[in-house]
Legacy VTK file of the C-alpha trace (Angstrom):
# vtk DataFile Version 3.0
C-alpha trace
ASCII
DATASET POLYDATA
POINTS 119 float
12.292 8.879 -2.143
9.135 8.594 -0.306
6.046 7.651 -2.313
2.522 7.225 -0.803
-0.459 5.808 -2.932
-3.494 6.666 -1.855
-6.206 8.449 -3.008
-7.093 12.422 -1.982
-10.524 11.524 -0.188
-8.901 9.113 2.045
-8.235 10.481 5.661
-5.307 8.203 6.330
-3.525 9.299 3.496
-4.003 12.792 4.240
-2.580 12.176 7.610
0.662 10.333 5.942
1.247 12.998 4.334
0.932 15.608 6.903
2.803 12.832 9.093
5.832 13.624 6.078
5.182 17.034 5.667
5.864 17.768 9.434
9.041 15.924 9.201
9.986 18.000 6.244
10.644 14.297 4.501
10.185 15.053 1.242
7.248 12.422 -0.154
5.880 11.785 -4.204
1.750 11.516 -3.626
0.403 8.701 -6.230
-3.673 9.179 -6.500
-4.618 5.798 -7.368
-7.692 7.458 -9.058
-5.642 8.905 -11.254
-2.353 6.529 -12.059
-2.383 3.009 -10.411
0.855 1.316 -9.334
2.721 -0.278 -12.483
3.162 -3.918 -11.956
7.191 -3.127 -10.796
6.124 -0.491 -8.427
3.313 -3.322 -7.253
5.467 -6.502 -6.671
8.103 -4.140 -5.223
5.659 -3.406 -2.387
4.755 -6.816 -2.142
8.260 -7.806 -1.679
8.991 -5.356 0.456
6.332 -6.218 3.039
6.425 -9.935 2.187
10.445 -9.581 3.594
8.868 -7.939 7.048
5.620 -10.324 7.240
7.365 -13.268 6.527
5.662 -14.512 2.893
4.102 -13.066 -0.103
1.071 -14.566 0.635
1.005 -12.640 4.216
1.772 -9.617 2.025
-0.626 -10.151 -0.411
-3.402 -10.906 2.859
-2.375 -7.742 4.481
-2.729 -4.991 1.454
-6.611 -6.374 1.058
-8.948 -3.945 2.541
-10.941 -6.246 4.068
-14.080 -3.436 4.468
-14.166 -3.162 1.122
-17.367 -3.028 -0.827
-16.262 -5.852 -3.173
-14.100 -7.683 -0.502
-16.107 -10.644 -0.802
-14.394 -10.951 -4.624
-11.246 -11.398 -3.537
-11.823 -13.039 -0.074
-12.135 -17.017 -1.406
-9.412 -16.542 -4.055
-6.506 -19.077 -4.030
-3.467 -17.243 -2.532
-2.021 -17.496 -6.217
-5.239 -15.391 -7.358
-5.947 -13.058 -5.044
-2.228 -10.924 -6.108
-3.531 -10.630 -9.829
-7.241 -9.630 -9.012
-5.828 -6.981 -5.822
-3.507 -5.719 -8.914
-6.346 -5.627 -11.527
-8.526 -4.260 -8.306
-6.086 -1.218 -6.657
-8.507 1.445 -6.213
-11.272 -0.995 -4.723
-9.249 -3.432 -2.568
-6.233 -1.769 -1.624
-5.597 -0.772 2.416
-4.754 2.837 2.373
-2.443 4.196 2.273
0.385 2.126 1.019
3.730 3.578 1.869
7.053 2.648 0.112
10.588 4.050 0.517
12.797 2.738 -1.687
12.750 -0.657 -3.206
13.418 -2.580 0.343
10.749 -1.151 2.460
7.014 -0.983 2.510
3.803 -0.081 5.254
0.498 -0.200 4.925
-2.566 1.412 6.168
-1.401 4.025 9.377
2.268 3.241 10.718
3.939 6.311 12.122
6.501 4.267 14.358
7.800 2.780 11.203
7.652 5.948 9.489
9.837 7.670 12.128
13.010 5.371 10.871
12.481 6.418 7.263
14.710 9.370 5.934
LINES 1 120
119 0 1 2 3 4 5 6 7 8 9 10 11 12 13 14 15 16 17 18 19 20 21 22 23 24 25 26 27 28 29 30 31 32 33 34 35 36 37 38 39 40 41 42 43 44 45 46 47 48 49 50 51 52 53 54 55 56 57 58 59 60 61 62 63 64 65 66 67 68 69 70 71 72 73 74 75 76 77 78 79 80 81 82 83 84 85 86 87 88 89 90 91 92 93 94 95 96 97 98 99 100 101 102 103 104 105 106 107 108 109 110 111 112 113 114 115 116 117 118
């Protein structure tokens, strides 16, 4: 199963889901606002990307939203911090939306060709 974590306001993660919805790939919406990722669901992203970008600090580096508001909290962390305060921190620093089928693979922000392989 699909699951998308996002929040409703966000524009990209209204276009995953229509990107889904299209497909008729049946998707579980998180809102973030309302239930943040539990801290399985979170290293299982980070895994999952970390196995594509090559590390888990890469992973970590690439689910910060670096326009953030409160980037600059997060941006002169030691690698080793910055995964516990981007945990503590979902709603604020997180790149939407984050994308995970199953427990071996993982986007995020927009990535429709890697969406296409996803059943």
């Amino acid at each position: 199963m699909i699951q998308i974590f996002g929040t409703n306001k966000s524009f990209d993660c209204k276009a995953a889901q229509r990107f889904f919805k299209e497909r008729r790939i049946p998707f579980q919406f998180v809102d973030l606002k309302e239930k943040e990722m539990s801290v399985g669901e979170f290293d299982s992203v980070v895994t999952a990307l970390a196995r594509s970008l090559g590390s888990r600090a890469d992973a970590i580096d690439a689910l910060i939203d670096k326009g953030a508001k409160n980037y600059s909290s997060i941006a002169y962390l030691d690698d080793s911090d910055k995964e516990q305060k981007l945990f503590e921190n979902q709603l604020s620093l997180l790149k939407l939306p984050v994308c995970r089928n199953g427990k071996n693979e993982a986007t995020v922000g927009m990535q429709q060709k890697v969406w296409e392989g996803w059943k």
